[in-house]
N, C-alpha and C positions, 0 to 999 in steps of 0.2 A: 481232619484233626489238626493238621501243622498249620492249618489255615486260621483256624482258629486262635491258636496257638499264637502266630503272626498278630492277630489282628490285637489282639489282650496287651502283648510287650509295645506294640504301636502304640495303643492307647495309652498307656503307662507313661512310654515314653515322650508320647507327642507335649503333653503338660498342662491340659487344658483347665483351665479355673476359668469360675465367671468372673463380675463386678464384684458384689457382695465375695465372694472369697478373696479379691484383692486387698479389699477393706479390712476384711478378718487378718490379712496374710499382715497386714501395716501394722495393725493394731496391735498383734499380740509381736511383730520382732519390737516396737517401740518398748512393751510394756517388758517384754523378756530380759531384753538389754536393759532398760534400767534398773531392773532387780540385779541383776548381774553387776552392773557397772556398780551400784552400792554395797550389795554384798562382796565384791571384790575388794572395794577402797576400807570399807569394815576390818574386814581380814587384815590387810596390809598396814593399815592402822594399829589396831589393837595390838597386832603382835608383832608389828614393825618390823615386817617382812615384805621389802618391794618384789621381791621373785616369785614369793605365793601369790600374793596381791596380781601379778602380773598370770600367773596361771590359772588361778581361779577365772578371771576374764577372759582369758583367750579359751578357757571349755568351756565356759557360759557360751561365750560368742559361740563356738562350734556346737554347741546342743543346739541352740537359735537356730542356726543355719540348716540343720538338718531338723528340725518341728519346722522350718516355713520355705525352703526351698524347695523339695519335692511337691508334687505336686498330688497332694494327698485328699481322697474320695472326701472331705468336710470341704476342702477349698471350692466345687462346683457340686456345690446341695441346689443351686438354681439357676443352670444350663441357661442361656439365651436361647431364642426359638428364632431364624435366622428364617428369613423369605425363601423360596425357592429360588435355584438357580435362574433367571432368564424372567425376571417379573413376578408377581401376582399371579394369581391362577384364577379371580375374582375379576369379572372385567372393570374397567376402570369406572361405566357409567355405574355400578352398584354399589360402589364405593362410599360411605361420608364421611365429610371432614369434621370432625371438633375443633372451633376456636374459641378460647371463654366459653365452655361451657354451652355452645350454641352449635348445632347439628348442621352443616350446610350441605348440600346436594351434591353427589358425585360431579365432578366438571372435567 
């Protein structure tokens, strides 16, 4: 049970995302923080208050930070499948290569 237990906060904590969740992770701090950085200068604008102006942004920044730092079950929707340790388990001669689209023979 504690094993388990162990192993759950490891994984949590270890932080694992794939590629495509890297991409998601860019995409939305880029699009977050511009929302934020205009809805901030709006604010501070209209009601010509640089200290709101100034707050509004930095808890934008900090909602950003926590939607794309941790590392949340949507960031790795597609795991890498990673070789086994120590080679192939397929010998080499059964193996073929694609170049352009052309199948060449295990070598």
């Amino acid at each position: 049970m504690a094993d388990q237990l162990l192993e759950q906060v490891r994984d949590v904590v270890d932080g694992q995302i794939d590629f495509q969740g890297q991409k998601l992770a860019e995409i939305l701090a880029t699009a977050l923080l511009s929302v934020v950085g205009a809805i901030s200068f709006f604010v501070g604008f209209f009601l010509q208050d640089i200290a709101l102006a100034l707050k509004v942004g930095l808890g934008g920044t900090a909602l950003t930070f926590l939607a794309i730092i941790p590392p949340w079950p949507f960031f790795n929707q597609h795991p890498v499948k990673w070789l086994p340790v120590g080679g192939a388990s397929v010998p080499s001669s059964h193996q073929n290569i694609v170049v352009d689209e052309k199948i060449l023979a295990g070598r």
